[in-house]
N, C-alpha and C positions, 0 to 999 in steps of 0.2 A: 504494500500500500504506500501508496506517496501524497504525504500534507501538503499542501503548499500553503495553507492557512491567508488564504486572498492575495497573495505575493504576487501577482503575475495581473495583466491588464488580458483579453483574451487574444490577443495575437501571441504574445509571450508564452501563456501557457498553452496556447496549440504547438508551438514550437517544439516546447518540452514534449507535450505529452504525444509528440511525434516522434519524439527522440525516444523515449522510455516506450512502446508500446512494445517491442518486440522483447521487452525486462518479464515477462511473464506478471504485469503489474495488477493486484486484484482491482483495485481503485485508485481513481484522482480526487483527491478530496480537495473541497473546496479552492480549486486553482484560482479565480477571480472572485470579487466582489458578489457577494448574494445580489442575483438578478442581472448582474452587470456585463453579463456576456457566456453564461452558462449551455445556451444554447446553442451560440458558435460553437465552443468549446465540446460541448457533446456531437455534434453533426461531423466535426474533423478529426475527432479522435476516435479509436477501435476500445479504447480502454472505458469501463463505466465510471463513469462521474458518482461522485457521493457529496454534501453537500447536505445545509439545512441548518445549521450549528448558531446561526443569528436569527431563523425563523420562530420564533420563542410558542408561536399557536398552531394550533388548528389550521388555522385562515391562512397565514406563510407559507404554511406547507401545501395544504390545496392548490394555492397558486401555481406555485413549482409540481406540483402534480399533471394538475391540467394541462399548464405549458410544455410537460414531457423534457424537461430540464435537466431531471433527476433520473439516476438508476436506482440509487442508492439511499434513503433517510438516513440522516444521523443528528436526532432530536436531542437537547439538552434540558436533561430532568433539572435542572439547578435552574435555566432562563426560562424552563418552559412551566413553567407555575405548577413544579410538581407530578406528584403520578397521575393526576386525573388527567391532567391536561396531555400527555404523555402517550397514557392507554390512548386518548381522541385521537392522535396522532399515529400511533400504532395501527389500530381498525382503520384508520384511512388509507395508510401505506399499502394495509392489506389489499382495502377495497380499488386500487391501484393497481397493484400488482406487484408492490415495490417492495423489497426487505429495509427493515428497518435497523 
């Protein structure tokens, strides 16, 4: 797995994540900015995106849902108002198709 923790604008981290795909990589974690080019970043690279870690609800994650942004949830029980809010995000993931 490789963090990039939003370090990369998405030209950048397509670069990368061109470079690293043939690394047997399970995920890109958060390469850009939440929202900020997530898409690009997933349409040019072969490796799954994972990402969500600022989306603190429900409703952040839906988005990135919807828009197919994401491979990968990876929700934070500490921003995201605990386990209730958590499980919402979980059953979503689900009803997606997406591992969380």
């Amino acid at each position: 797995m490789v963090d990039a923790n939003h370090a990369f604008d998405s030209v950048a981290a397509i670069r990368l994540g061109r470079m690293i795909e043939k690394q047997d990589v399970g995920w890109f974690e958060e390469p850009v900015q939440a929202d900020a080019g997530y898409r690009a970043v997933k349409a040019a690279v072969s490796i799954p995106i994972a990402g969500g870690e600022c989306d603190f609800t429900r409703f952040g994650f839906r988005n990135l849902f919807v828009s197919h942004t994401l491979d990968i949830a990876k929700s934070d029980i500490c921003g995201s108002d605990g386990f209730s809010e958590c499980k919402k995000i979980a059953d979503m993931a689900k009803a997606f198709r997406r591992p969380l």
